[in-house]
C-alpha positions in Angstrom: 17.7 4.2 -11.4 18.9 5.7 -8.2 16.9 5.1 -4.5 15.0 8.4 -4.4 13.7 7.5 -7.9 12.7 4.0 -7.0 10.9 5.1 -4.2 8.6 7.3 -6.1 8.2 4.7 -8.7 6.9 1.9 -5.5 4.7 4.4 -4.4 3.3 5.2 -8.1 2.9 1.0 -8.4 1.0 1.3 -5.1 -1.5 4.1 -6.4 -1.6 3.3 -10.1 -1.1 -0.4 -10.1 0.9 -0.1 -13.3 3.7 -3.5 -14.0 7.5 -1.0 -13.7 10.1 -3.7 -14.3 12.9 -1.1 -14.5 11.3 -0.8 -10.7 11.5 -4.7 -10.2 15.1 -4.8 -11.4 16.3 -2.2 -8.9 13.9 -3.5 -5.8 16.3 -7.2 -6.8 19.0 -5.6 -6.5 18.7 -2.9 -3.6 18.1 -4.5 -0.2 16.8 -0.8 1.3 14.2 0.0 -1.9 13.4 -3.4 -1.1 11.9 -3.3 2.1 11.1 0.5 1.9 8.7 -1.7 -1.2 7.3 -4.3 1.7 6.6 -1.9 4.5 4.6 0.6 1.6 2.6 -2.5 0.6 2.1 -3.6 4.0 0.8 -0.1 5.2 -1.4 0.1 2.2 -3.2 -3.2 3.4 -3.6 -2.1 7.0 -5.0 1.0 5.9 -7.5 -1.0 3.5 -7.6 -3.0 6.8 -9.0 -0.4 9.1 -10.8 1.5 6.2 -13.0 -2.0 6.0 -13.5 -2.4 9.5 -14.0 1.5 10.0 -17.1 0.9 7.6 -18.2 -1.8 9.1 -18.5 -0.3 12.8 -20.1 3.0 10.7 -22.7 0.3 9.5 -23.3 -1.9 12.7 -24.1 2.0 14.4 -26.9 3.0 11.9 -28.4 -0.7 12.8 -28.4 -0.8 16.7 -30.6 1.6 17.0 -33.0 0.4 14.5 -32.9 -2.5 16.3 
């Protein structure tokens, strides 16, 4: 598997949630796939991040002025 391949496949895993271990055998052995892997996971829970707290503040308006 080559890096441009790999790269699609970590951001298929991200959105599908699918097990690749031809994936997990290249991200071992490919320090760039690697962390391109971490920072995609790690920008897929901020997102989830914000998204929640987005909600949140979308909820705490409709109450205030019930209040």
């Amino acid at each position: 598997m080559n890096c441009g391949e790999a790269k699609t496949r970590c951001q298929r895993r991200l959105d599908d949630g699918f097990a690749d271990a031809a994936l997990d055998e290249h991200l071992a052995g490919c320090p760039e796939c690697r962390s391109y892997d971490t920072h995609m996971r790690r920008l897929q829970g901020a997102m989830h991040l914000l998204r929640t707290q987005t909600e949140s503040l979308a909820a705490a308006d409709d109450f205030v002025p019930a209040v």
